[in-house]
C-alpha positions, 0 to 999 in steps of 0.5 A, a space after each residue: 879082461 876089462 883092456 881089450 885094446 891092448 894088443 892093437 895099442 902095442 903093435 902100433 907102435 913103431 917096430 913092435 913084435 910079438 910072439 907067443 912063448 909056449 912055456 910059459 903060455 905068454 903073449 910078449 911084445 918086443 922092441 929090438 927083441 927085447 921083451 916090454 910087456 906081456 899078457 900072461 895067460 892061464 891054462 884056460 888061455 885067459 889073461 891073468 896078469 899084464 906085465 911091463 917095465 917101470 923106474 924101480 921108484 914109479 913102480 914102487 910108489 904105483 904098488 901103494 897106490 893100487 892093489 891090482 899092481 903088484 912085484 913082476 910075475 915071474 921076473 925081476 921084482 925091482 923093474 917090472 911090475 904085474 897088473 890084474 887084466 880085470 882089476 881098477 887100474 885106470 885105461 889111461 895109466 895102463 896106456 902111460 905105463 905101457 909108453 914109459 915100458 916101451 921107452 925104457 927098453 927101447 933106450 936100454 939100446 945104443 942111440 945108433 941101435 935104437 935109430 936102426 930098430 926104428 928105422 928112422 933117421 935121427 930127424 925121424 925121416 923113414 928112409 924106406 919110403 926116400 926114391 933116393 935109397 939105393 940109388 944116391 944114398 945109402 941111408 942115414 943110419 949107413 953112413 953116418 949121416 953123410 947122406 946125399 945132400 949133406 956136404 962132402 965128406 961131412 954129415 948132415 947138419 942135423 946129424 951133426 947137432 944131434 949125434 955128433 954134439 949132443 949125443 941125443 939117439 935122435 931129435 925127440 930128446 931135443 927141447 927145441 923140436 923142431 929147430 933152426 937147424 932143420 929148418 935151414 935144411 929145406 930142399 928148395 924144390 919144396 914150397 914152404 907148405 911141402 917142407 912144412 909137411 915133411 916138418 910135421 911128418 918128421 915130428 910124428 915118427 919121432 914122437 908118435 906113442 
């Protein structure tokens, strides 16, 4: 296969699984349990088709273009689409097409459900790694975004933009990533270059491919 960075491009992504379906001799990678691509192998273990989800008009504009894209092996032939493993479809758009796989599935969720599988807050905060987690907050998927600092009995007011008006799953779907709202919630026990870290931080969780 001429694309032998594929297995370690995927499971670096936020959240990604994989397993191996004996049946049908499939390496599958899953986001939320959901499958978003797989390497179909032969009998000899050998890959023979790599597998993804597309818009149903991207897809059918790439088959067109490329001889080594073709109807989803084995799947439903509008929304995914099979690539040869040794074919002329460039490294940088197999990369692209398996982000644009990724995202379609992941927002097949709820915006709540696709917080919880990625385990971030919706300003991309990784709960997990706040000392504040068990002991004053319960987390921001928990509780609605009620968390510790937030004013009483209300959200934080990032949640409160994103979720509650917007209806965004988080920030990323924002234009003005990162806005004023984050940063007039700067904790004042941080100088300006810390807060700015946790800034920059934030918008990689969020937006990290």
């Amino acid at each position: 296969m001429k694309y032998p960075w594929i297995d370690e491009y995927l499971l670096n992504k936020r959240s990604v699984t994989k397993d191996l379906q004996s049946d049908w001799n499939w390496i599958r990678y899953h986001i939320g349990g959901k499958m978003f691509a797989a390497i179909c192998l032969d009998p000899e273990d050998k890959p023979y088709y790599i597998t993804l989800k597309l818009d149903p008009e991207e897809g059918n504009f790439l088959r067109t273009q490329y001889e080594d894209i073709v109807p989803g092996y084995y799947m439903n032939k509008m929304h995914w689409n099979s690539i040869k493993p040794d074919g002329k479809v460039p490294d940088d758009l197999l990369r692209d097409l398996l982000d644009k796989s990724y995202d379609l599935v992941l927002k097949s969720f709820s915006g709540k459900k696709q917080r919880e599988i990625l385990n971030l807050s919706c300003c991309g905060t990784d709960c997990e790694k706040c000392g504040f987690l068990g002991s004053m907050c319960k987390g921001c998927n928990a509780t609605n975004g009620k968390v510790f600092h937030a004013p009483a009995d209300k959200a934080c007011p990032i949640y409160s933009c994103c979720v509650q008006k917007h209806k965004f799953a988080n920030c990323a779907a924002c234009d003005d990533l990162p806005c004023d709202v984050w940063r007039a919630t700067k904790d004042p026990n941080l100088t300006d270059l810390q807060f700015e870290a946790t800034i920059q931080e934030r918008v990689h969780n969020l937006t990290a491919k």
